[in-house]
N, C-alpha and C positions, 0 to 999 in steps of 0.2 A: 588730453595730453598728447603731444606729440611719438610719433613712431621714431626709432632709432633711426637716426640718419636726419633729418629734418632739422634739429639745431644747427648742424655741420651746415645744411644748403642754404639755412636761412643768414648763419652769419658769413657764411662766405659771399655771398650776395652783397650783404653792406661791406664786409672789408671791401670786395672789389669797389665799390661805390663809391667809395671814401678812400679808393689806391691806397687802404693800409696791409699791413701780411697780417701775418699770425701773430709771429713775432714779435710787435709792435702794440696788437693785442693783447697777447698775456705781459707786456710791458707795464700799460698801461692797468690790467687789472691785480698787478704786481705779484704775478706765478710767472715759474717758467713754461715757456714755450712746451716742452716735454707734457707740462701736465694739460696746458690747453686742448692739445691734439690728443691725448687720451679723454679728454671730455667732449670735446666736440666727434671724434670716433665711437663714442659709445662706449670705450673700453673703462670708463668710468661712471658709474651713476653719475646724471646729472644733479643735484639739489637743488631745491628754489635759491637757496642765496647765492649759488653757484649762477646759474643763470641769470641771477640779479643783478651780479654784478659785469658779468658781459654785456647787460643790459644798458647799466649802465656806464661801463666804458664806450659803449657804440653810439651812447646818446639816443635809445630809443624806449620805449617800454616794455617791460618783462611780459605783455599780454603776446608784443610781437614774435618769439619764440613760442609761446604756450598755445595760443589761439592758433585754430586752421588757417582763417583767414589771413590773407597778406597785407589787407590796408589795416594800418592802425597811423593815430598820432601819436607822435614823437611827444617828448616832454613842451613841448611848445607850442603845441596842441594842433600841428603841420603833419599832414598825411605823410608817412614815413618816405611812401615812392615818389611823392612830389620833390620831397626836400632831397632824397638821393639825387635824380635829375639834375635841381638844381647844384647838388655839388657836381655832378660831373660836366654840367656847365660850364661851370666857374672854375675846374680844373682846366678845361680843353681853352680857356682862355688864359688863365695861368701860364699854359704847355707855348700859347701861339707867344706871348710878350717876352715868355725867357727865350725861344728860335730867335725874334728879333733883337734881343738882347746880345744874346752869342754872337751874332751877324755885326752889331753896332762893335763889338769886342774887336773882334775880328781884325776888321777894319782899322780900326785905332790900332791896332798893333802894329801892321802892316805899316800904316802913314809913321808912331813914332821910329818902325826900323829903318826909314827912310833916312 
């Protein structure tokens, strides 16, 4: 089992991955935020279903919190740090289409103030 503090760095690692917060997180595992961060701080026993289900809000396997190791597959049987990667890929492309978007805006605005 993991040492206090290790749940905190491992799911902090995928939120950032996945540019989601906390937030967003105990959103989606339907707690408030209040109690997430006392579990992810330690100030809470964590319990396996507890953990199971940040598990699976983050779309990974409950081994990835438990196990030392950092590679695991995800439910889709995709190395967890690959498929991070690839989402941050596919954000920083996301990030470049909406700049050009905003630009494309812009612009139109300007021509219909014309």
């Amino acid at each position: 089992m993991q040492e206090k503090g290790d749940l905190y760095i491992k799911v902090l690692k995928i939120l950032r991955e996945k540019k989601m917060t906390q937030m967003e997180l105990a959103k989606e595992m339907n707690i408030k935020q209040a109690s997430l961060s006392k579990i992810l701080s330690g100030k809470n026993s964590s319990r396996i279903g507890t953990i199971q289900k940040i598990a699976d809000a983050l779309n990974v396997p409950i081994n990835y919190f438990i196990d030392d190791n950092d590679s695991h597959e995800d439910k889709n049987g995709q190395d967890i740090n690959v498929r991070l990667n690839l989402i941050e890929e596919k954000n920083k492309t996301l990030e470049e289409k909406m700049k050009r978007l905003e630009t494309e805006l812009e612009l139109l605005k300007v021509k219909a103030s014309k």
